[in-house]
N, C-alpha and C positions, 0 to 999 in steps of 0.2 A: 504494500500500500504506500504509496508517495505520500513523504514528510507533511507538503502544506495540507493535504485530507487530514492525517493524523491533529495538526496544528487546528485547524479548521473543527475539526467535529471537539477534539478537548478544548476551543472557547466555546462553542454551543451549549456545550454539557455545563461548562461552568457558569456561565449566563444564566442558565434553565436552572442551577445552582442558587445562583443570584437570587432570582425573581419569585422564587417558592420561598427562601428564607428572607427576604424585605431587606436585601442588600443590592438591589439593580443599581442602585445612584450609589456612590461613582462607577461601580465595580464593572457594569457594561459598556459604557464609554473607554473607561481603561482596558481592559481586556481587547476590544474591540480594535481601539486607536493604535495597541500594542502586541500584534499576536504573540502568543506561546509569551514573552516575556511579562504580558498584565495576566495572562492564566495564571504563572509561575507565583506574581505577587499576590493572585487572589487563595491560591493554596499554602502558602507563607503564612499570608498574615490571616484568615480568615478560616481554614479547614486545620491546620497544624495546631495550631491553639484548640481547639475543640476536640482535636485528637487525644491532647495533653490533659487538657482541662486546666491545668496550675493557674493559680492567683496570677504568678510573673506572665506564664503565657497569657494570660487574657487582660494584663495592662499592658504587654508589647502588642498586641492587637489594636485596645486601644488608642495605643500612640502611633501606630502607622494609620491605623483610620482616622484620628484627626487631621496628622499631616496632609491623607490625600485627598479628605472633605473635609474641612475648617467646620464649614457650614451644617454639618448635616444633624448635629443637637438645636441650633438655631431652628431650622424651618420645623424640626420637630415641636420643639415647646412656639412655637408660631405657628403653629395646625393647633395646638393644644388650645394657645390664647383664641386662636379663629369660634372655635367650638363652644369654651366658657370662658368668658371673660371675667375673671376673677381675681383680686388684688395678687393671691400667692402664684396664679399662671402669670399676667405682667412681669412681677415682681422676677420671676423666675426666668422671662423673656430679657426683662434688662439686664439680671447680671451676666448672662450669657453674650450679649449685646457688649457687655467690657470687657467679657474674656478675649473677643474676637473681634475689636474696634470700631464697635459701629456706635462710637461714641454719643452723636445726633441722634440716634435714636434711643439709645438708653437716659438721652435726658427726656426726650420726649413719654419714653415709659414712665418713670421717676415721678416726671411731674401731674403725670394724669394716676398714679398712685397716690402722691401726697396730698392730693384734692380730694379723697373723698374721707369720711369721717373717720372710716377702718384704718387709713392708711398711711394715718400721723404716725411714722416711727420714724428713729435715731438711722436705724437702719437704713432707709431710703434713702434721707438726705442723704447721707454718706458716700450711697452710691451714686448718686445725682452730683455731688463732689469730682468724686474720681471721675465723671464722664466729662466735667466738664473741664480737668484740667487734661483730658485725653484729646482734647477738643483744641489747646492750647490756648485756655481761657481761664489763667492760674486765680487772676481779682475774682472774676464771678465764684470759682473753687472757694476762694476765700470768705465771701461774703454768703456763702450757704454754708461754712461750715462755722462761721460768727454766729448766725442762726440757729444751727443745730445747737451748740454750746446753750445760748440762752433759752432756749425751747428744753431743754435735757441736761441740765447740768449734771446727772450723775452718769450722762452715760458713757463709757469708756472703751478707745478703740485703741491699739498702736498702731493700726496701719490710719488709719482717720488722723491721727497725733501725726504720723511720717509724711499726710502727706500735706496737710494743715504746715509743716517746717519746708516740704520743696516747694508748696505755692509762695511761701513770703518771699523764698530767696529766688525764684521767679521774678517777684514782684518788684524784686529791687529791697526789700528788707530787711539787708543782711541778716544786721546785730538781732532781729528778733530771729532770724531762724537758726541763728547758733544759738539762741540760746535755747529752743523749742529744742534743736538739735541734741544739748548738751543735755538736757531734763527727760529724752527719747531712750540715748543710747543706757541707759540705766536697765532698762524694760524692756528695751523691744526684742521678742525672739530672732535670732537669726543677728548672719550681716552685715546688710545691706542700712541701716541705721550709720553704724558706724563709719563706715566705708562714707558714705555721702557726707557723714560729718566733717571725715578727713577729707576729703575732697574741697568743700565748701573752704575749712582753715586753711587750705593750699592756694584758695584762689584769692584769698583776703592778706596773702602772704606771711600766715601766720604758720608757716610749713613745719616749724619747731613742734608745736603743738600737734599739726596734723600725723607728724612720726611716731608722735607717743600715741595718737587714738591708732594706727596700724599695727605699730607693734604689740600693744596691749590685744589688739582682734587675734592675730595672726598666734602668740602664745597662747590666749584664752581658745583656742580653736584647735593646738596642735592636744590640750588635753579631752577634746570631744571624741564624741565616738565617730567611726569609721562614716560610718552613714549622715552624720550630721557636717560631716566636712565636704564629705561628697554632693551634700545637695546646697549647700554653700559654694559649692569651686569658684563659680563665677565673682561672686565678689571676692572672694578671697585672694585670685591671681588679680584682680582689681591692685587690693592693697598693697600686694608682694610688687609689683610692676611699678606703687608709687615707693614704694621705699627702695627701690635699686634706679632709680628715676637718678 
């Protein structure tokens, strides 16, 4: 039997694969667009894991179906909100909307949330925050999370606190976002707190300081566990690149 039949009938098969388990989008366009080599990735990442079953196999699954539809939890919970429109599906539409930058629309979620009686929380604005400095619209960030504070004084975020310190020094604010910065790095898990703190004393020329916030991260990190350094790396070679700088 000649190759492209064989190539040919195993994308059919894996389409017809596809389209019975509610994986056609992306998977038959790729497979399609790419013979034998998008079959090969639809057997990878979508039949091999199922084979497996394991926790790991089904978030490397996961993490290749994001990369090749970003979008495809979007129009899901967006069919969801089509069906009931209800503050928890919105609400669940915009954070989705910032995971995947469709910043404009998660303020417009946000705010048709925060309008109706149910839908006064800390939480919203919050997110209505980060869309909007996603947006690159750090003052209006600011002036909803001034808001939030006076509407919720007890409520407490560290990432609302991290980013409440990049909109000031956006803004032009420095000295208040060191010091947000300096009252942050205390608390905030992870870091990327830190890291931004030294950054900011490097740009203010206060690089003496910024060495001691790096090397104090880069020590406090070598006695973490293996996995918490691992899912830091990124800020971490941040700091090590400013201190050999």
């Amino acid at each position: 039997m000649p190759v492209a039949l064989v190539i040919l009938l195993l994308d059919i098969t894996l389409i017809w694969h596809a389209s019975k388990t509610g994986r056609l989008q992306p998977w038959a366009f790729i497979i399609l667009l790419i013979p034998f080599v998008g079959a090969l990735a639809y057997i990878i990442v979508e039949l091999v894991p199922e084979w497996f079953g394991s926790p790991d196999a089904r978030q490397a699954r996961k993490r290749m179906a994001d990369r090749l539809d970003p979008e495809k939890h979007y129009r899901e919970l967006s069919d969801r909100l089509a069906g009931s429109d209800t503050i928890a599906n919105r609400a669940a539409v915009a954070a989705e909307c910032l995971k995947i930058g469709r910043f404009d629309e998660a303020v417009r979620h946000y705010d048709h949330v925060l309008q109706l009686p149910m839908g006064w929380e800390p939480a919203y604005a919050l997110g209505k925050a980060q869309a909007q400095f996603g947006l690159s619209r750090p003052a209006d960030a600011l002036a909803t999370l001034d808001d939030l504070k006076e509407h919720w004084p007890d409520f407490e975020s560290a990432e609302g606190h991290l980013l409440y310190a990049r909109a000031l020094a956006e803004v032009g604010r420095i000295e208040e976002a060191l010091d947000e910065y300096h009252a942050l790095v205390a608390y905030f898990p992870g870091a990327e707190a830190k890291v931004r703190y030294g950054l900011l004393l490097g740009t203010v020329g206060r690089t003496a300081e910024a060495r001691i916030v790096f090397n104090e991260l880069l020590l406090q990190m070598r006695r973490a566990p293996k996995y918490l350094r691992e899912a830091q790396a990124e800020w971490l070679s941040i700091a090590e690149k400013q201190l050999s700088a």
